[in-house]
N, C-alpha and C positions, 0 to 999 in steps of 0.2 A: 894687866887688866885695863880694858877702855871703859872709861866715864862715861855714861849716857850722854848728857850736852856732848861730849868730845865727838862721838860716835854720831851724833845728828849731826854736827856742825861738818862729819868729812862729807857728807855726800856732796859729788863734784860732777861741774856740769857734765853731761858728756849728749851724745846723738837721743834726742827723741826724751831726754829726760835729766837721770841723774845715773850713779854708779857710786857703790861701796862696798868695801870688803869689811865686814864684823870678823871679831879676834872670834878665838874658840871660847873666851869664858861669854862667851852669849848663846850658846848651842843649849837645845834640846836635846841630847843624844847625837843624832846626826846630820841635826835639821839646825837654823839660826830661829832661836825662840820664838814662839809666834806673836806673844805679844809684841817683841820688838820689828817682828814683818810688817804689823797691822802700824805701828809710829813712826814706821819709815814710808810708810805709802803715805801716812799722813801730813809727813814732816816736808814729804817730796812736794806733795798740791798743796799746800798752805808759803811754800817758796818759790815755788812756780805762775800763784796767780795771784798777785795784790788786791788788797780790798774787799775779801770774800767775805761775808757774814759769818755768823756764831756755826760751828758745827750741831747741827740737831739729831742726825741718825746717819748709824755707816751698814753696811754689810759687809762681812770680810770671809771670802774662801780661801780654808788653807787645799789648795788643790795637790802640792808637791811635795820634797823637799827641799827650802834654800839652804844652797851650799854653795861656796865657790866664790867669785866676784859677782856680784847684784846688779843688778841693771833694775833701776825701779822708771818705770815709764806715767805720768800723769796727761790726763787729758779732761777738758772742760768737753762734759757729755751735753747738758743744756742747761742755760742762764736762762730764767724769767726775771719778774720786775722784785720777785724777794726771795728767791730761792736759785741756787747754783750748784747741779749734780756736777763731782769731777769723778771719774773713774781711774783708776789706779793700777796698774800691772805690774807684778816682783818679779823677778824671770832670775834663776841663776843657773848654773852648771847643766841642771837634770831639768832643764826648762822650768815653762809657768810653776810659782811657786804660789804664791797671794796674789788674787784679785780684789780690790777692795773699790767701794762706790758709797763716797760720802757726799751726804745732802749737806747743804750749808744756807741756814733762812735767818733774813733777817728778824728781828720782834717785831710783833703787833699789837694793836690795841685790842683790849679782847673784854668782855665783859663776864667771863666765866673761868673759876679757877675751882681747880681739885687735887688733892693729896690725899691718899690713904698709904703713902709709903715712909710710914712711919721707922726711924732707927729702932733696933733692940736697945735696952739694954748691958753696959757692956761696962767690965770695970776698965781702968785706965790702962794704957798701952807697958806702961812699964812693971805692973803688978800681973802681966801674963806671964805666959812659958814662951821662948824659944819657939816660933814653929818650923823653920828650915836646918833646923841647926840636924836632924839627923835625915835629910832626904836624900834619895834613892843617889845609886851612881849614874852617873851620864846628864844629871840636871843641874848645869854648870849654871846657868844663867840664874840661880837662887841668889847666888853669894850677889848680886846687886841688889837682893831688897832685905828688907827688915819685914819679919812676920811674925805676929804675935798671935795664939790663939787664945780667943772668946770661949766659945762654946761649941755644940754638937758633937760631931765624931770627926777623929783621927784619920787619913789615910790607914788603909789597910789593916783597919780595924775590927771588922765583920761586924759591925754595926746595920742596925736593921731600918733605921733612917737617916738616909745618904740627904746630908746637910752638915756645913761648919760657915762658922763665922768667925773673920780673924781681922786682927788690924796690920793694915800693909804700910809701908813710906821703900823709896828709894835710900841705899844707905849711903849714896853722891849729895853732898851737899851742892854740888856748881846749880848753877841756875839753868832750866833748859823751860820751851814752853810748858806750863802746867798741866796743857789738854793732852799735848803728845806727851806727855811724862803720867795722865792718869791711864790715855790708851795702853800703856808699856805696862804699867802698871797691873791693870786690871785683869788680865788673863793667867798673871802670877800663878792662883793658888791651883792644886791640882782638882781635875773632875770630882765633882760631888760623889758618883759613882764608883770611886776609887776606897771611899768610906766601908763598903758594904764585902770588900775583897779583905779574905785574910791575910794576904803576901801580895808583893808588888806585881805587876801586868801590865801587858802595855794597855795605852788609851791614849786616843788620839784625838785632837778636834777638829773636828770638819767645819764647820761654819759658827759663822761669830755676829748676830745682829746687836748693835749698841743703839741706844737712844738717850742723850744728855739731855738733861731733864732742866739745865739753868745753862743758862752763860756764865756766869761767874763763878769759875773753877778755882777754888780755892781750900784750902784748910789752916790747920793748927800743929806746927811742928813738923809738919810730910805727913801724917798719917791719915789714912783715910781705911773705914771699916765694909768689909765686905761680908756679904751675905752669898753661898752660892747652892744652890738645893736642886738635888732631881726629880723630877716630876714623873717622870715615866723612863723604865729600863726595860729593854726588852729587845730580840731579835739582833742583837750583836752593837745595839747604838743605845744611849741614853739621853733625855732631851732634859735640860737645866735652863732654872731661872737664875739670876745672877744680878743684886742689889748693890750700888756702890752709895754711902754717904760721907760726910764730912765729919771731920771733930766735933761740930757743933750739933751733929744730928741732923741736919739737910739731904738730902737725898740730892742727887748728882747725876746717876747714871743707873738705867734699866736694861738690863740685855740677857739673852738666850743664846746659848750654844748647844750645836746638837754636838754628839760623840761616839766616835766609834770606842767599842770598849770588847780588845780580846779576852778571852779566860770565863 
């Protein structure tokens, strides 16, 4: 089994970027997880350009399947005087796999501040259940985190409102960046959408917008509390909101994923 730090630390220069092969216990099924596509494209352009500011928002297309030896390709799209798009291309076996395009801005002074993304909530991570401990076969890449469930509904539950909330941490204690360890992190749990199915199906994510809400990525212990809710199902896709905060109750990270969802 590869460590996450171990696993960022291989990618090695090579033509036009970087190059890594991930072991099998990071796979999706067939595919290399896509959390960890979206922290390697990350991992790629945060070692390839010094100096970049805080990450504020990425968009990430899973267009493929990565499979095979990776070739992750970054490139600075455009620098202004506080802000630096890089764009990101995962390419393996079956070609483009993740294109990912993350803004990177420096802070500013600002005279106007808003929160209404308040934590639930939530009893303490150790007084929940187990949430990975009975998932599906072929979702090899689980046994790297710890999931504990909060509240809402169960996968494959036939529950009639597609939402849970759970608390995540990586089960690696090695130290790896915090941002690229919340990006791995964060796509963890399955489709909200998955809730409302009585037996497993596939489902898949198509796009991934993130918006870090602070610079200062940090928590208590690895755990960090997720929120992820669908909003509208319909037509063979499902579109979800998806909350990250901190131990403390801080809010972290706002993102959307749409999904394809068979069955």
């Amino acid at each position: 089994m590869t460590d996450f730090t171990e696993l960022m630390h291989s990618l090695t220069p090579a033509e036009d970027g970087f190059s890594v092969t991930v072991s099998d216990d990071w796979l999706q099924g067939r595919t290399v997880y896509g959390g960890l596509a979206a922290a390697l494209c990350l991992q790629s352009a945060r070692a390839s350009f010094e100096g970049l500011p805080p990450l504020r928002s990425a968009q990430i297309a899973f267009i493929g399947p990565a499979t095979g030896k990776l070739q992750v390709a970054p490139r600075v799209l455009r620098k202004g005087k506080s802000t630096v798009f890089v764009g990101v291309d995962l390419t393996g076996e079956a070609g483009l796999a993740t294109r990912a395009t993350f803004c990177f801005g420096a802070a500013r002074a600002s005279a106007f501040a808003h929160n209404v993304m308040m934590a639930p909530d939530a009893p303490a991570p150790e007084s929940c259940r187990d949430f990975f401990r009975n998932a599906p076969p072929g979702l090899s890449f689980v046994q790297h985190f710890d999931g504990r469930f909060v509240g809402g509904a169960l996968p494959f539950s036939g529950a009639e409102h597609p939402e849970m909330t759970l608390w995540l941490r990586h089960r690696s204690t090695a130290k790896a960046s915090p941002l690229v360890a919340l990006l791995a992190l964060a796509d963890a749990p399955p489709p909200a959408a998955s809730t409302m199915a009585s037996a497993p199906s596939p489902i898949s994510t198509m796009t991934w917008s993130v918006d870090l809400l602070t610079d200062r990525i940090e928590t208590t212990d690895g755990w960090w509390l997720l929120r992820t809710s669908a909003e509208q199902i319909g037509d063979g896709y499902s579109s979800q909101a998806m909350t990250v905060w901190n131990a403390n109750g801080t809010a972290v990270m706002a993102a959307r994923q749409n999904i394809a969802v068979f069955g």
